[in-house]
TORVEX-224181 format. One record per residue: x, y, z of N, C-alpha, C in turn. Coordinates in nm, 2 decimals. Layout:
BEGIN
<<X, Y, Z>, <X, Y, Z>, <X, Y, Z>>
...
# end
This chain:
BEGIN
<<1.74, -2.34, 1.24>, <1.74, -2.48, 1.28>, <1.88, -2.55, 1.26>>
<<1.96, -2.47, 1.17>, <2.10, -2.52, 1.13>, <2.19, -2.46, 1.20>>
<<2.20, -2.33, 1.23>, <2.33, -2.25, 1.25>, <2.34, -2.24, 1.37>>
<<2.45, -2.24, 1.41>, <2.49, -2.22, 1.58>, <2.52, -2.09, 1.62>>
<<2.52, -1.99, 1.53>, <2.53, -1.83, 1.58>, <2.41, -1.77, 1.43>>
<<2.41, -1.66, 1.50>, <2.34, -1.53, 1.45>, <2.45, -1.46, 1.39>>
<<2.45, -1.47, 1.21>, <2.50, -1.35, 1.15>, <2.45, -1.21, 1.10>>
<<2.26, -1.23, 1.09>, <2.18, -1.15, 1.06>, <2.17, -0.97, 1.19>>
<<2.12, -0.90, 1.12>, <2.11, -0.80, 1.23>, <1.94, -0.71, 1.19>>
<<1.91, -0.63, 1.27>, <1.82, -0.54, 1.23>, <1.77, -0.46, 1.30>>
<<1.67, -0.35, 1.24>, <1.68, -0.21, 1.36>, <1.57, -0.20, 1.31>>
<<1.45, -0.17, 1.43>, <1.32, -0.08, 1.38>, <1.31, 0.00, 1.50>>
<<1.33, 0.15, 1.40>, <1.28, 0.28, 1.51>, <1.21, 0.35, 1.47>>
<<1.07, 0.32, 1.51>, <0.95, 0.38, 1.45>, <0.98, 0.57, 1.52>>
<<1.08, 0.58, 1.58>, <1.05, 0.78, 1.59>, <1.11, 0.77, 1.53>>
<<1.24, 0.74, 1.42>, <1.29, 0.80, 1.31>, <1.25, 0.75, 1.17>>
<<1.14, 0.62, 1.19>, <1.08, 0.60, 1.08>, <1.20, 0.52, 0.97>>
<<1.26, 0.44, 1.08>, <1.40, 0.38, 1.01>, <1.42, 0.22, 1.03>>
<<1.40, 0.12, 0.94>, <1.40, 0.02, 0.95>, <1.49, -0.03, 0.83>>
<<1.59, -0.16, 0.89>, <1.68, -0.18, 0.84>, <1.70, -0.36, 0.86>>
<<1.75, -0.44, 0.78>, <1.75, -0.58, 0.77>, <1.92, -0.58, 0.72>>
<<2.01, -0.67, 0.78>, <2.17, -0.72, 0.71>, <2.13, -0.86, 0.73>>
<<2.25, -0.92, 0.64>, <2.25, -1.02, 0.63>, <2.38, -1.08, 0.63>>
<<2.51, -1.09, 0.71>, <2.65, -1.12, 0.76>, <2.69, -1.23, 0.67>>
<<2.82, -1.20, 0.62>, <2.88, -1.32, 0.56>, <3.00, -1.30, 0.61>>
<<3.09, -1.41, 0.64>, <3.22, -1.45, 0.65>, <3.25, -1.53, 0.74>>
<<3.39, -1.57, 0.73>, <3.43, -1.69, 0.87>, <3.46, -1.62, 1.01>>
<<3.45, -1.72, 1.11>, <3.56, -1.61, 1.25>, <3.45, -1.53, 1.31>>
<<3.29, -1.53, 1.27>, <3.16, -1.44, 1.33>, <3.17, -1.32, 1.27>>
<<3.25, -1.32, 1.18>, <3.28, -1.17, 1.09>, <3.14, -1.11, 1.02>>
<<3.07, -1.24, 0.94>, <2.98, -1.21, 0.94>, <2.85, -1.09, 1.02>>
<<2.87, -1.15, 1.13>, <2.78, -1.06, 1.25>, <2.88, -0.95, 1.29>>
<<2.97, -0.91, 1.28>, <3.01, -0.77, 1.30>, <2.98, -0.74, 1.21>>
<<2.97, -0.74, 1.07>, <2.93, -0.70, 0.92>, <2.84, -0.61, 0.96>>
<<2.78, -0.74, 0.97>, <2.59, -0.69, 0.98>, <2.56, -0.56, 1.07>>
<<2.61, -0.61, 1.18>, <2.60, -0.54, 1.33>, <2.67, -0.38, 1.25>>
<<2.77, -0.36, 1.22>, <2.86, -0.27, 1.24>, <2.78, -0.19, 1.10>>
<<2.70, -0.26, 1.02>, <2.63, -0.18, 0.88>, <2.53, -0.08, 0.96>>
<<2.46, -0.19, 1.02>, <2.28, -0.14, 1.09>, <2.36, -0.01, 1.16>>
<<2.44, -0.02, 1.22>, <2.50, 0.10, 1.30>, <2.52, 0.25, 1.30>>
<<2.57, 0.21, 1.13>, <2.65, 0.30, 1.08>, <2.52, 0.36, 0.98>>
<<2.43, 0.32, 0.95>, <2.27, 0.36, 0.87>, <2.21, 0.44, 0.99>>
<<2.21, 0.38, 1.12>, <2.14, 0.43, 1.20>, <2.18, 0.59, 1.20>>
<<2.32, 0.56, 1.27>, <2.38, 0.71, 1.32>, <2.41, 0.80, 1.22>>
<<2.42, 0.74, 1.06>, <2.43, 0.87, 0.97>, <2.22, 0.91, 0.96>>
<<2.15, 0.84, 0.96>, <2.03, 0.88, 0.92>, <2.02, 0.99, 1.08>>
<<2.03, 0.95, 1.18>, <2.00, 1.02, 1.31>, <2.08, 1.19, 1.26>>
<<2.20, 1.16, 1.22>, <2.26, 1.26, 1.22>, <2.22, 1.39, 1.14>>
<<2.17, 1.35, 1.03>, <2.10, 1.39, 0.91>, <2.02, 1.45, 0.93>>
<<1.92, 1.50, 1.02>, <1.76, 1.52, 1.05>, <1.70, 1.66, 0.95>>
<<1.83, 1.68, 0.91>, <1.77, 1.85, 0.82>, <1.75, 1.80, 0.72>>
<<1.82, 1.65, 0.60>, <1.75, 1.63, 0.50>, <1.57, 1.60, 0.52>>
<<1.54, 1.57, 0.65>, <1.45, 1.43, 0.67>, <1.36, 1.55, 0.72>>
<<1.38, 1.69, 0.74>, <1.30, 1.79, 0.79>, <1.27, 1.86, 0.63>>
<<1.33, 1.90, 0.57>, <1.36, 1.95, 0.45>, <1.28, 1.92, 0.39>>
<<1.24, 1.77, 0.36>, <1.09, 1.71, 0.27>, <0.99, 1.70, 0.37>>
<<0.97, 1.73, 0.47>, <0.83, 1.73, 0.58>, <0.81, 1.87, 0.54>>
<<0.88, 1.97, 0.58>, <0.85, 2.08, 0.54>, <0.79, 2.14, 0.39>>
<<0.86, 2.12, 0.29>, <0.88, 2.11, 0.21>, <0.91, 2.00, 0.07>>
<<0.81, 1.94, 0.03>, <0.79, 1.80, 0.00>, <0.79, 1.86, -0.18>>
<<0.97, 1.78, -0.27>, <0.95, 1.86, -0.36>, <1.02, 1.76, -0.44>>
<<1.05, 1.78, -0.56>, <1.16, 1.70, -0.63>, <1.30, 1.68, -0.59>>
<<1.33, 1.79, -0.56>, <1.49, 1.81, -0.51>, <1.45, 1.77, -0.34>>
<<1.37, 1.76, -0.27>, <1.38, 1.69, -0.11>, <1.34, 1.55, -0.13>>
<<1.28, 1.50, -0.24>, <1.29, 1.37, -0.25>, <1.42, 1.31, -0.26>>
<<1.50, 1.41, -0.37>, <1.64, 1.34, -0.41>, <1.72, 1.35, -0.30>>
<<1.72, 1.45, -0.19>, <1.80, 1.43, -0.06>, <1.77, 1.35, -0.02>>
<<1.63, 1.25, 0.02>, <1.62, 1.16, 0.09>, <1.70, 1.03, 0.04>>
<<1.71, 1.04, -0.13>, <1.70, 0.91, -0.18>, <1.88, 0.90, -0.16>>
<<1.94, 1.03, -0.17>, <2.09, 1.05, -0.15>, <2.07, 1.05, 0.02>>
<<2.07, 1.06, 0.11>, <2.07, 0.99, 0.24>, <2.07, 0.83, 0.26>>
<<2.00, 0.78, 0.21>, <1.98, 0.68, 0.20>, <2.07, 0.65, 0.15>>
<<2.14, 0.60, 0.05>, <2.22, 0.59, -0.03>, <2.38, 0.59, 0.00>>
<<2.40, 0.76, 0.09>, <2.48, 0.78, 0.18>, <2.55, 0.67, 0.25>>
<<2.42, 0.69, 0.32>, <2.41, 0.57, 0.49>, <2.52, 0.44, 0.45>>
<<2.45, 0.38, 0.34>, <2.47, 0.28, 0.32>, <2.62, 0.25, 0.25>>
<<2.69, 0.39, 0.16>, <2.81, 0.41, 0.12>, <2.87, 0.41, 0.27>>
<<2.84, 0.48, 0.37>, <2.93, 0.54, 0.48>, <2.92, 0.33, 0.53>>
<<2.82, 0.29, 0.56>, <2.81, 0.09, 0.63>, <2.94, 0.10, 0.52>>
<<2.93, 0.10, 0.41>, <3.03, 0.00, 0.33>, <3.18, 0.05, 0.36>>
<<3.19, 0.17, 0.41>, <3.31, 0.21, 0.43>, <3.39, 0.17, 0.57>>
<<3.29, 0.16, 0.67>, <3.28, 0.10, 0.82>, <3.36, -0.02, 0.80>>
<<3.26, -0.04, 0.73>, <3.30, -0.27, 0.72>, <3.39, -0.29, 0.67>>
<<3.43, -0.20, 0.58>, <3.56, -0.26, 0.48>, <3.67, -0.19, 0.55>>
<<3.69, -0.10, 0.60>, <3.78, -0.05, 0.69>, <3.82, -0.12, 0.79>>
<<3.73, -0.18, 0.94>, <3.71, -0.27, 0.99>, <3.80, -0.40, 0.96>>
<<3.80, -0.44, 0.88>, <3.84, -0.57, 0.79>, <3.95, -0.54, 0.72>>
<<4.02, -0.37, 0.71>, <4.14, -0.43, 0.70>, <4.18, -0.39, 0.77>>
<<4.20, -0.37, 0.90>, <4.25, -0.37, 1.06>, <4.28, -0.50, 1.10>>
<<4.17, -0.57, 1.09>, <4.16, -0.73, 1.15>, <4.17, -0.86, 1.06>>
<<4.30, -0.92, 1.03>, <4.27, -0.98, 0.89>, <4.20, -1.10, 0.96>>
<<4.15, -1.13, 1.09>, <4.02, -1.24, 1.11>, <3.93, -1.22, 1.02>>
<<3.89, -1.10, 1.02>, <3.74, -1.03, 0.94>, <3.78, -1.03, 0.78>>
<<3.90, -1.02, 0.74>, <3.88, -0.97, 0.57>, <3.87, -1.06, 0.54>>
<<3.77, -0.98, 0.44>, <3.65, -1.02, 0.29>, <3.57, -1.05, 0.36>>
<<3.49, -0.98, 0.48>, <3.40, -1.00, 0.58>, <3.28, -0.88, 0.49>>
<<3.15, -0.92, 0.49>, <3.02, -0.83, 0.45>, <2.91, -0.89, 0.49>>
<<2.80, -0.82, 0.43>, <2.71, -0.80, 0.45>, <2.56, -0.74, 0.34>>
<<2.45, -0.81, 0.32>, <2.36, -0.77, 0.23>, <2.25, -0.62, 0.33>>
<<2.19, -0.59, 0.25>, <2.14, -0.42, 0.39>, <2.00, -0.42, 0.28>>
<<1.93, -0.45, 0.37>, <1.80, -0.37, 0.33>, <1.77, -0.25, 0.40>>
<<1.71, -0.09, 0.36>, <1.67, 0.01, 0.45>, <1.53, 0.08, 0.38>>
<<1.46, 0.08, 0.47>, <1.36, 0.17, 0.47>, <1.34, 0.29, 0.56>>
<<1.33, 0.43, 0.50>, <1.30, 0.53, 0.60>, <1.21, 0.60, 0.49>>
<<1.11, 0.59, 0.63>, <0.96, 0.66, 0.61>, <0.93, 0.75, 0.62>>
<<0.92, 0.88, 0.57>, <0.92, 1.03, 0.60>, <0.76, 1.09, 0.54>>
<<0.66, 1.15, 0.63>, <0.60, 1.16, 0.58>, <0.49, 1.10, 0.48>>
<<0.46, 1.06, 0.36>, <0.35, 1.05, 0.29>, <0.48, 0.93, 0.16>>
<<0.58, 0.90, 0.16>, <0.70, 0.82, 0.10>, <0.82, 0.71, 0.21>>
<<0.80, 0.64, 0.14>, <0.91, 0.53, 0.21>, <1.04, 0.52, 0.09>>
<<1.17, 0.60, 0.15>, <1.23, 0.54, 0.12>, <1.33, 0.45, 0.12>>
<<1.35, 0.33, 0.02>, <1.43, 0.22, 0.01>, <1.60, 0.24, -0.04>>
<<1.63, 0.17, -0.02>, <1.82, 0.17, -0.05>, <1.85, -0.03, 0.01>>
<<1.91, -0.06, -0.10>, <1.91, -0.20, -0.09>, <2.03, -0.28, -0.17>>
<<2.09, -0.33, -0.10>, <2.25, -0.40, -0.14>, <2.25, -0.58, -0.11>>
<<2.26, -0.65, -0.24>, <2.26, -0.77, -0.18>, <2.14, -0.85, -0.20>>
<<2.06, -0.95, -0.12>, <1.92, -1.04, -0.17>, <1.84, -1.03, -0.04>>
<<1.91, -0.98, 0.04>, <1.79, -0.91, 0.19>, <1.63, -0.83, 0.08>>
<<1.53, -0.85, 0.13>, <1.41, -0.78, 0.01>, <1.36, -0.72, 0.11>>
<<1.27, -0.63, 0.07>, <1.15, -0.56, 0.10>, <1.03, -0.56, 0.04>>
<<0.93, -0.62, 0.10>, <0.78, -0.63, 0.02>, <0.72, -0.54, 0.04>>
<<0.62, -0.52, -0.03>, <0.48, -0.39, -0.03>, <0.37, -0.46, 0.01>>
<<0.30, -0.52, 0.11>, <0.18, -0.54, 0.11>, <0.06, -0.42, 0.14>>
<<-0.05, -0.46, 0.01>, <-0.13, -0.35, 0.02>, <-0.28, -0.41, -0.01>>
<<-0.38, -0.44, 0.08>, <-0.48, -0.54, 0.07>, <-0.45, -0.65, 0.04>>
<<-0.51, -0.71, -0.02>, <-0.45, -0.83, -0.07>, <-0.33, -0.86, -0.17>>
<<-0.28, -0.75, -0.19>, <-0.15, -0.78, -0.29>, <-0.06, -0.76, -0.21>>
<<0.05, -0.82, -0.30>, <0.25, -0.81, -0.29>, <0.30, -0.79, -0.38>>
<<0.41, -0.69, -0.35>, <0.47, -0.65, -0.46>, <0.62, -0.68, -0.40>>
<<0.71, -0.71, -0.48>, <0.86, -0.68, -0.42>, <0.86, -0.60, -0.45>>
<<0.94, -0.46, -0.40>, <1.03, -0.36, -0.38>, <1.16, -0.38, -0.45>>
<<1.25, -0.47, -0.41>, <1.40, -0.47, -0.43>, <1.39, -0.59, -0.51>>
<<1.54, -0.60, -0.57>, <1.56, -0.65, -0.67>, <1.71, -0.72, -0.62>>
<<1.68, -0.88, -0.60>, <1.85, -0.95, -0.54>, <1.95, -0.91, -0.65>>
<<2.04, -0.89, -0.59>, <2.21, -0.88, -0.64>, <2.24, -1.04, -0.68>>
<<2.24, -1.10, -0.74>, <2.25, -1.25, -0.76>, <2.29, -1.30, -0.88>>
<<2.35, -1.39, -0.90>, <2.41, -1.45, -0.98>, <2.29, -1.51, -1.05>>
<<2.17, -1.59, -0.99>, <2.12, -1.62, -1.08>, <2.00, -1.51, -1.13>>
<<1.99, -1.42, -1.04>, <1.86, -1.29, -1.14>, <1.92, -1.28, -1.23>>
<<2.09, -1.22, -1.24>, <2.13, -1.19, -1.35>, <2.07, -1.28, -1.44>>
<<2.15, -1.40, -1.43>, <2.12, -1.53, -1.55>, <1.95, -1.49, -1.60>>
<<1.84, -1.48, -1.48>, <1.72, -1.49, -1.55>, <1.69, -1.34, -1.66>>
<<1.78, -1.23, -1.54>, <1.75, -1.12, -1.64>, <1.77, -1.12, -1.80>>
<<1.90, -1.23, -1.83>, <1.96, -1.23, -1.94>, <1.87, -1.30, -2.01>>
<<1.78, -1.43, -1.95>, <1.75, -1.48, -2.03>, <1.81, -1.64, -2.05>>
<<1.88, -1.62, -1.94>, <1.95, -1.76, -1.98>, <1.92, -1.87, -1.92>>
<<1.83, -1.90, -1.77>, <1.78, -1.95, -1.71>, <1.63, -1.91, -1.71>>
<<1.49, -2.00, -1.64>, <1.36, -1.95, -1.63>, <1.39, -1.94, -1.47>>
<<1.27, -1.89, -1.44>, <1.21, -1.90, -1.29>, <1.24, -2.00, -1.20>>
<<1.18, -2.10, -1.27>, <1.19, -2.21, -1.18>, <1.32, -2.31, -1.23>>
<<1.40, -2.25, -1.31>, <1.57, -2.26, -1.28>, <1.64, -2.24, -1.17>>
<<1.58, -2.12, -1.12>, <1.65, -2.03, -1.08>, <1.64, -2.10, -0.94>>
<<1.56, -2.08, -0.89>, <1.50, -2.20, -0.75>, <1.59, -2.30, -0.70>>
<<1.63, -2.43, -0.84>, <1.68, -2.52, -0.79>, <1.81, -2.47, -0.87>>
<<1.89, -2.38, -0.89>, <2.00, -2.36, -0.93>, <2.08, -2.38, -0.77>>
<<2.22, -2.41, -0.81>, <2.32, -2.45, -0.67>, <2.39, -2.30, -0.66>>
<<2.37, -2.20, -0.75>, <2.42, -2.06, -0.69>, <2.34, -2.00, -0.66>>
<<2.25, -2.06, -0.62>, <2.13, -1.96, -0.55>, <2.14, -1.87, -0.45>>
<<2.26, -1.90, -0.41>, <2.31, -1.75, -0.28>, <2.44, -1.74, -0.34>>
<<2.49, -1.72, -0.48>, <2.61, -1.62, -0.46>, <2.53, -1.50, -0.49>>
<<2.65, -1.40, -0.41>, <2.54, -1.26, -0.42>, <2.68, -1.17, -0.51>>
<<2.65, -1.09, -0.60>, <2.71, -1.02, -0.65>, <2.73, -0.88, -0.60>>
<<2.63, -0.84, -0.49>, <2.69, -0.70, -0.43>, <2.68, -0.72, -0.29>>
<<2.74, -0.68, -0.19>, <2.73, -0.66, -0.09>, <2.82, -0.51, 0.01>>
<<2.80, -0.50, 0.13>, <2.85, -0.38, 0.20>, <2.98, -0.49, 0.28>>
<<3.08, -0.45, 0.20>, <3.22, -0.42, 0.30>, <3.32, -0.51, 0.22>>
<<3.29, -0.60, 0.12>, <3.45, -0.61, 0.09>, <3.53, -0.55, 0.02>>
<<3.45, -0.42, -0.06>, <3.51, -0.33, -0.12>, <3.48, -0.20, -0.04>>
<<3.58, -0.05, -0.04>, <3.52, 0.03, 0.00>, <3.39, 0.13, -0.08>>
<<3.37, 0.05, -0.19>, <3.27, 0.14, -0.26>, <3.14, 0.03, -0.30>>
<<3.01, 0.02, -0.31>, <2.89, -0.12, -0.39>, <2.81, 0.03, -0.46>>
<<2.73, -0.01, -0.57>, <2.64, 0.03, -0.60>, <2.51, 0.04, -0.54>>
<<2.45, 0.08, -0.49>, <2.28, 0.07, -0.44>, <2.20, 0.12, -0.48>>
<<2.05, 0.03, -0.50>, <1.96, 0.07, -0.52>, <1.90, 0.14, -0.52>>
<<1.78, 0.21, -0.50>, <1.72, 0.30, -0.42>, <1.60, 0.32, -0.48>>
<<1.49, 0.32, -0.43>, <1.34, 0.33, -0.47>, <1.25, 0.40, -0.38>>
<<1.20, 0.53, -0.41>, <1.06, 0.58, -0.40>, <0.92, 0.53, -0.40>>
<<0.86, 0.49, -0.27>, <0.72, 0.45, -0.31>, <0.59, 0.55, -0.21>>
<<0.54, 0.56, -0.23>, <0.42, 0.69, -0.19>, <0.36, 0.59, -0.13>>
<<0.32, 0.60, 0.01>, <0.27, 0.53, 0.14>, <0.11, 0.54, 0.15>>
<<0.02, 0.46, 0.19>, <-0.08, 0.47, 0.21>, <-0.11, 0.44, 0.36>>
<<-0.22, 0.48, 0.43>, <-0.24, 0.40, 0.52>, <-0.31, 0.27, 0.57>>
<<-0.23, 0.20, 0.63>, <-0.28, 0.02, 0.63>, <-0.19, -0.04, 0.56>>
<<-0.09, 0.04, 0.46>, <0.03, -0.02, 0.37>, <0.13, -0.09, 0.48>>
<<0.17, -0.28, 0.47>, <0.26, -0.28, 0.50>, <0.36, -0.37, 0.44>>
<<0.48, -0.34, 0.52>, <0.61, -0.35, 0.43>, <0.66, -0.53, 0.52>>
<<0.73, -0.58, 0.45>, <0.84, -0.72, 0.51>, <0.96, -0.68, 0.47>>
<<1.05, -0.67, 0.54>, <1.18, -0.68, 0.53>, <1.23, -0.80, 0.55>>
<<1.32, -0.86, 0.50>, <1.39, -0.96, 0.53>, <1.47, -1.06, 0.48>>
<<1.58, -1.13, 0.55>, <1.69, -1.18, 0.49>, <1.62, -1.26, 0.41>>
<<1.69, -1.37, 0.32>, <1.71, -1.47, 0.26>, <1.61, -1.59, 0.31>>
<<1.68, -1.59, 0.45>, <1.64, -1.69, 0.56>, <1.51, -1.76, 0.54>>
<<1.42, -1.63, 0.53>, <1.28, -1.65, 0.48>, <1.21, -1.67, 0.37>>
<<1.23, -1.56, 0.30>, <1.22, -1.55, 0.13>, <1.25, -1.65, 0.07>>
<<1.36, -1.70, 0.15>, <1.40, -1.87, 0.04>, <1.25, -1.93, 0.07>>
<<1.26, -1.97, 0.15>, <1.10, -2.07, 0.19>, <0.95, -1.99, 0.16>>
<<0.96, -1.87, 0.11>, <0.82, -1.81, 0.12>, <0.81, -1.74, -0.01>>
<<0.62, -1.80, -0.07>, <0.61, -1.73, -0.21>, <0.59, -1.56, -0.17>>
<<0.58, -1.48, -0.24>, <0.48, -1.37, -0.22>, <0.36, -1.39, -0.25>>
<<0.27, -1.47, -0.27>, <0.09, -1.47, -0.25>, <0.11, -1.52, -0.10>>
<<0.18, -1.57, -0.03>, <0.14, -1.66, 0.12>, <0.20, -1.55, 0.22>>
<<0.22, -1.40, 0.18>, <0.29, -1.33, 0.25>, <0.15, -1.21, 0.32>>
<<0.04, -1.16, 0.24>, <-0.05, -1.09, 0.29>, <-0.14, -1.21, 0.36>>
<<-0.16, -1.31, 0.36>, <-0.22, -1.37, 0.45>, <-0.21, -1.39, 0.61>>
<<-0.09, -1.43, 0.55>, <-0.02, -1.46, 0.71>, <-0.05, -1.32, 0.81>>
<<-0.05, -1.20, 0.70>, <-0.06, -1.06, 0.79>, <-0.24, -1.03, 0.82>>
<<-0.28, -1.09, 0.78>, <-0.45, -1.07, 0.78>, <-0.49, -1.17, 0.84>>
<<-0.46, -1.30, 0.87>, <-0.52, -1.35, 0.99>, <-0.41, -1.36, 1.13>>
<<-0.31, -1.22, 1.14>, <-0.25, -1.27, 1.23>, <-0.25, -1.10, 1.31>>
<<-0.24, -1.07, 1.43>, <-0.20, -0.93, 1.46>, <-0.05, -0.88, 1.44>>
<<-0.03, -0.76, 1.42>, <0.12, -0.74, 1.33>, <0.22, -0.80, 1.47>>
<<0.22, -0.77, 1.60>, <0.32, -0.84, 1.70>, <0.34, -0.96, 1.68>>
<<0.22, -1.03, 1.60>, <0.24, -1.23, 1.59>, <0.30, -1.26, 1.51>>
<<0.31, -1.12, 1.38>, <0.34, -1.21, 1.23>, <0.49, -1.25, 1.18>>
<<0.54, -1.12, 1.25>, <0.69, -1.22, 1.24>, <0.71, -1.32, 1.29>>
<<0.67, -1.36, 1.40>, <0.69, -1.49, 1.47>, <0.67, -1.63, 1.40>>
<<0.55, -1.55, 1.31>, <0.45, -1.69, 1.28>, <0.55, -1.68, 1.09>>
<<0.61, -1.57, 1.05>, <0.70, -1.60, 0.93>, <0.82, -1.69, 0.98>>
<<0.85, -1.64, 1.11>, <0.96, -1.73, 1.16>, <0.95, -1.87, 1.14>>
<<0.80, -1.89, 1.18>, <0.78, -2.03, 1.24>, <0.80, -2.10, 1.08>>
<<0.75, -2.04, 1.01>, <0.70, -2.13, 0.87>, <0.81, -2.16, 0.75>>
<<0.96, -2.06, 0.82>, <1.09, -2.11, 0.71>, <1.11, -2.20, 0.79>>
<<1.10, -2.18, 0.98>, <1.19, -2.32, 1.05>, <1.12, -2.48, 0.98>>
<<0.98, -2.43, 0.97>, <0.87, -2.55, 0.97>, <0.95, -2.64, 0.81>>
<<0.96, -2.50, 0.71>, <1.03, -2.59, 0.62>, <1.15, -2.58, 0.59>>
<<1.23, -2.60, 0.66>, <1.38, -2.67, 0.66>, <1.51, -2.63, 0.79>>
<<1.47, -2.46, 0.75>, <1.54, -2.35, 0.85>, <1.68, -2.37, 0.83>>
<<1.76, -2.39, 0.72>, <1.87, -2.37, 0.70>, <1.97, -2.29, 0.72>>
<<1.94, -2.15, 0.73>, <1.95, -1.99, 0.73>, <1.95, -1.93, 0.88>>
<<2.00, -1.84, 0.87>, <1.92, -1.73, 1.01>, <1.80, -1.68, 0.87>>
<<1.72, -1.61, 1.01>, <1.58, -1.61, 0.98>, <1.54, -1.48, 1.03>>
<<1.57, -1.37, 0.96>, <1.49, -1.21, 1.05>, <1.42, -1.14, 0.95>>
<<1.30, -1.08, 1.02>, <1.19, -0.96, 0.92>, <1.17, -0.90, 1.03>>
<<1.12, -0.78, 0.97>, <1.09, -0.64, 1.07>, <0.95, -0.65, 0.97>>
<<0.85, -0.62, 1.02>, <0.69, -0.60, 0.97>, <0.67, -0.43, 1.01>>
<<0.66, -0.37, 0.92>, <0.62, -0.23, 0.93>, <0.48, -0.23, 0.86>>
<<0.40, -0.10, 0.98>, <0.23, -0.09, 0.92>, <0.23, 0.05, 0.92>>
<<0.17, 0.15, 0.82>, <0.21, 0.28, 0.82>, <0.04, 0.31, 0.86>>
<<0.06, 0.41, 1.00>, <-0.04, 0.43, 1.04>, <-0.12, 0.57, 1.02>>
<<-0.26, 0.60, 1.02>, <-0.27, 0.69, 1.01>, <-0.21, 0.82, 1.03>>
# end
């Protein structure tokens, strides 16, 4: 409802079982090459990859879980090296980035890899769980102890982010293992939304709605309350 361009980006390719959410920062639309040029560079290393991503279908073990979670991982070192490279070619773009949520689904596990305050939720019947954990100025504070919850809300650095893909050539990333059910589904998504939305109001919306409507209808309900942000989720349902 605020922004005049699109910095956000995202990719769902249910044959590679690869879904991905950015979230673009900078002046000059740098932001959106961020983003764009991250999803890209996740995509074509995971495509490239297919013998880790065969290795645990075949073979489903400790050490093929840790190639997936190092794929993952990868992907996301190789975005950060894209972007930051990128940006120092074009000083329009430098100190141009990007937050990356990824999920790839392999089999009977989804794995996660996550840079930045883009989240990923677990819906599973009636519960929510977050997945990822924001890179933030103020989690930290609450981690520490120095702010509460509902500090943290109306704090004014509520979007500095302390990690992101591309203003350095190297970020740390997350990475999380979760064992998939069927009917399990996942939300990815920037900021955009997540600012405006608790997690109890997030399996609802998916249970009285068909999964093609429900992003629309998450869309509808950040614009409804303020729409400050870009605004993107990918809704993944893991099927039998």
């Amino acid at each position: 409802m605020k922004r005049d361009h699109n910095e956000d980006a995202f990719l769902a390719n249910d044959e590679v079982g690869l879904y991905v959410v950015a979230d673009g920062m900078g002046g000059h639309a740098a932001g959106e090459v961020a983003s764009w040029e991250a999803v890209e560079a996740v995509h074509g290393m995971v495509r490239r990859t297919k013998e880790v991503v065969e290795a645990y279908r075949t073979s489903p073990s400790e050490d093929t879980v840790a190639g997936l979670r190092r794929l993952v991982e990868s992907a996301i070192q190789a975005a950060t090296y894209m972007v930051f490279g990128i940006a120092e070619q074009d000083p329009t773009h430098k100190g141009m980035g990007t937050t990356i949520t990824v999920m790839l689904v392999v089999h009977n596990i989804a794995v996660l890899g996550s840079v930045g305050d883009s989240r990923a939720y677990l819906i599973r019947g009636e519960r929510t769980w977050q997945v990822t954990e924001d890179h933030t100025l103020v989690q930290l504070q609450m981690k520490a102890g120095l702010i509460t919850a509902e500090q943290a809300k109306a704090s004014p650095r509520g979007n500095v982010i302390t990690r992101a893909v591309g203003p350095r050539d190297y970020v740390q990333v997350d990475t999380f293992v979760v064992p998939v059910q069927t009917g399990d589904r996942y939300l990815l998504c920037s900021d955009g939304l997540h600012g405006y939305l608790e997690p109890p109001e997030i399996a609802p919306v998916l249970k009285q709605h068909p999964l093609k409507e429900s992003c629309q209808k998450f869309i509808d309900v950040a614009n409804q309350r303020g729409g400050k942000d870009n605004i993107t989720c990918v809704v993944v349902e893991i099927a039998a």
